[in-house]
N, C-alpha and C positions, 0 to 999 in steps of 0.2 A: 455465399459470402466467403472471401477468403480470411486466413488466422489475420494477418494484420490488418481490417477494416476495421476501421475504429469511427464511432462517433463522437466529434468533438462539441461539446456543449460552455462556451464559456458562458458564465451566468452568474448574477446574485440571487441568490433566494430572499425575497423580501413576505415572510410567513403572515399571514390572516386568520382570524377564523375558519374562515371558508376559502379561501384560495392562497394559490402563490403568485405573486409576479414576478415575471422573470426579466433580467435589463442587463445587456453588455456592462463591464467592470472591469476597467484597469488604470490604476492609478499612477505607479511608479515602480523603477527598476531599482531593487536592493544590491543587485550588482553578482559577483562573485560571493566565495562561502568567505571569503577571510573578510569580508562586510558583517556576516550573519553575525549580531548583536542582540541578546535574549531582552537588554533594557528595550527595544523597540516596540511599540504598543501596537502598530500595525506589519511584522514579519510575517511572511505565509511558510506554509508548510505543504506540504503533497500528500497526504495522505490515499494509500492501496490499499485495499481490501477485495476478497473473492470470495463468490460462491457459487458449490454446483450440486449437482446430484448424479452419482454413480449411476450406470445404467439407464440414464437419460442424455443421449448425446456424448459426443467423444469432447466439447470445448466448457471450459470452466467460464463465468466472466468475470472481468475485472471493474471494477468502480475506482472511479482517482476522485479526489475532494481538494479542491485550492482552499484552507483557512488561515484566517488571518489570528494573528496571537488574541482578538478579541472577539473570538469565534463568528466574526462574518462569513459566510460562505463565501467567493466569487469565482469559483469555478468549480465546472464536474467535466470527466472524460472519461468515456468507457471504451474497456479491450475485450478480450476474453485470452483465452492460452489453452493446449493441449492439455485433459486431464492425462498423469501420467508423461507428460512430455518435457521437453528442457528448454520451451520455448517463452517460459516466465519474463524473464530478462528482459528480450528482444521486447516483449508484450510494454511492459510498463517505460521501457526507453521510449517506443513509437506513441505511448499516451501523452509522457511529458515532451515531446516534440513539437506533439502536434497540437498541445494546448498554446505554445508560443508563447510561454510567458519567460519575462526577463529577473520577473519579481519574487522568485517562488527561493525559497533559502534553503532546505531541508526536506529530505524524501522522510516519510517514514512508513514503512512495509508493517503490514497486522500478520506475522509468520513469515519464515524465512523458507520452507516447507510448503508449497501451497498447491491447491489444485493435483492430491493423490503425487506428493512425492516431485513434484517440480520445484528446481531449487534456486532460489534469487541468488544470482551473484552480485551481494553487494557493492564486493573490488570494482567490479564490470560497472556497476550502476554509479560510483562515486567519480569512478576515470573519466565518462564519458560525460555526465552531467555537472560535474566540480561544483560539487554539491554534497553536503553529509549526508550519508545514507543508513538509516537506523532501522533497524530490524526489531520488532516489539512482540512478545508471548508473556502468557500469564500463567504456567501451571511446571514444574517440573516433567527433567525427562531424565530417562535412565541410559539413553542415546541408542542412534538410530542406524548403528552399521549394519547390523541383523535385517531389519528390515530393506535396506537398500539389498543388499547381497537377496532375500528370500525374495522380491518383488520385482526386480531386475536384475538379474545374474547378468545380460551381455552387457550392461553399461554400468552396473553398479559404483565401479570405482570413477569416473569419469564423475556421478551426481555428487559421491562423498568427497569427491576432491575440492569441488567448489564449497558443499556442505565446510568441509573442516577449511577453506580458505576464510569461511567467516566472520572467523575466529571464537573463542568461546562464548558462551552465552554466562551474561555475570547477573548474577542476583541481584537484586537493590528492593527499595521499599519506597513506594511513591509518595506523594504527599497526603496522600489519604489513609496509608497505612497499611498499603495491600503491596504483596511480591508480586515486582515483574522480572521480566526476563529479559534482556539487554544485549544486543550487538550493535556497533556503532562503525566505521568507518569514514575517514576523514573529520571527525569530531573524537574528541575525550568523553568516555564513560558517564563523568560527572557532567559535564554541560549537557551531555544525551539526557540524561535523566531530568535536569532544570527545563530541556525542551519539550520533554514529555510533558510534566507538570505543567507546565503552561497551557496547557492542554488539555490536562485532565480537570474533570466537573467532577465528579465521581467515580466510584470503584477501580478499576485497573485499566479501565480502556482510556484513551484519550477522544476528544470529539471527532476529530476529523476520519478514523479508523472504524467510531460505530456508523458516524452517514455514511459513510462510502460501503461499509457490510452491507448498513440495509437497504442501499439502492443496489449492488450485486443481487441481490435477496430478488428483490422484486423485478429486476431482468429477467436473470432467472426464473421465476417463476412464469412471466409475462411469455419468453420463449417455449418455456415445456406447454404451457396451456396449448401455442398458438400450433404446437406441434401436433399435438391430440388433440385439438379443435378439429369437429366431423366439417367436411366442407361444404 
């Protein structure tokens, strides 16, 4: 499989006890970002998330989540991207392409940092998609130039340039009362964080950042098996 094979799954999860059913969904186009209006009851969001495990495999995966402000699902897309590589970007561009939707208002990325040191260019992400692209962490950092320079010395400055293009990460306090960490592009600080909120159920994560982790999880997991599975 090559880096850009992506599986596109558009979908509603409609949840049971015992099963899911899954049914094509799409309603209507929200248009450009200067549309995106936080009073809208059904706005979506993109929500990225990845995971991998060092020493199993050189590709991280990526999980994308369509949700609607009233936490509908109606869409997943999965990538994956180099661990250690600068192929992040490229990853989640070719996800939101190939999902084809018209309606989707706002990227929001779970780490700016992902997949061992791949670094989302948001600038890159908001130009091409013209669409706000938010960058979301929850724990302070003491910053990260040491490690680019000790982990990649030939390209070190090439990741921190995009790293520092996107721009600082600002503190704030969610509606639940927990510190997150905040980069925003093509949106203001403040409306990022009312967009987050909208989002969030509980503690720091927003919805659409924990489904989409733990469908990466269980790719994940589902590929390492199928790999040391005896034949």
């Amino acid at each position: 499989m090559e880096n850009n094979s992506i599986l596109k799954v558009p979908l509603q999860l409609l949840l049971s006890r015992d099963k899911i059913i899954i049914a094509s969904f799409n309603e209507y186009s929200l248009g450009s970002l200067l549309r995106l209006s936080l009073e809208k009851k059904a706005i979506r969001v993109l929500g990225i998330a990845e995971s991998y495990r060092r020493g199993a495999g050189q590709y991280a995966f990526l999980a994308g989540v369509v949700m609607r402000s009233d936490l509908l699902v109606d869409g997943v897309v999965l990538g994956r991207c180099k661990i250690g590589g600068m192929d992040v970007t490229d990853s989640i561009l070719e996800m939101y392409h190939r999902l084809e939707r018209e309606d989707i208002s706002a990227l929001i990325i779970n780490g700016c940092i992902i997949s061992w040191f791949n670094v989302v260019d948001l600038n890159r992400l908001h130009r091409e998609t013209r669409l706000p692209s938010i960058c979301l962490t929850y724990y302070p950092s003491t910053g990260l130039r040491e490690y680019f320079i000790k982990y990649f010395p030939d390209d070190w400055e090439e990741r921190f340039k995009v790293y520092e293009e996107n721009g600082p990460r600002i503190e704030l306090v969610n509606k639940n009362g927990f510190k997150v960490y905040l980069r925003a592009v093509g949106l203001d600080v403040d409306k990022a964080l009312d967009l987050v909120n909208k989002y969030t159920v509980s503690g720091r994560i927003p919805e659409p950042l924990k489904l989409a982790r733990s469908i990466a999880y269980a790719v994940m997991e589902e590929a390492y098996r199928a790999e040391t599975r005896p034949c």
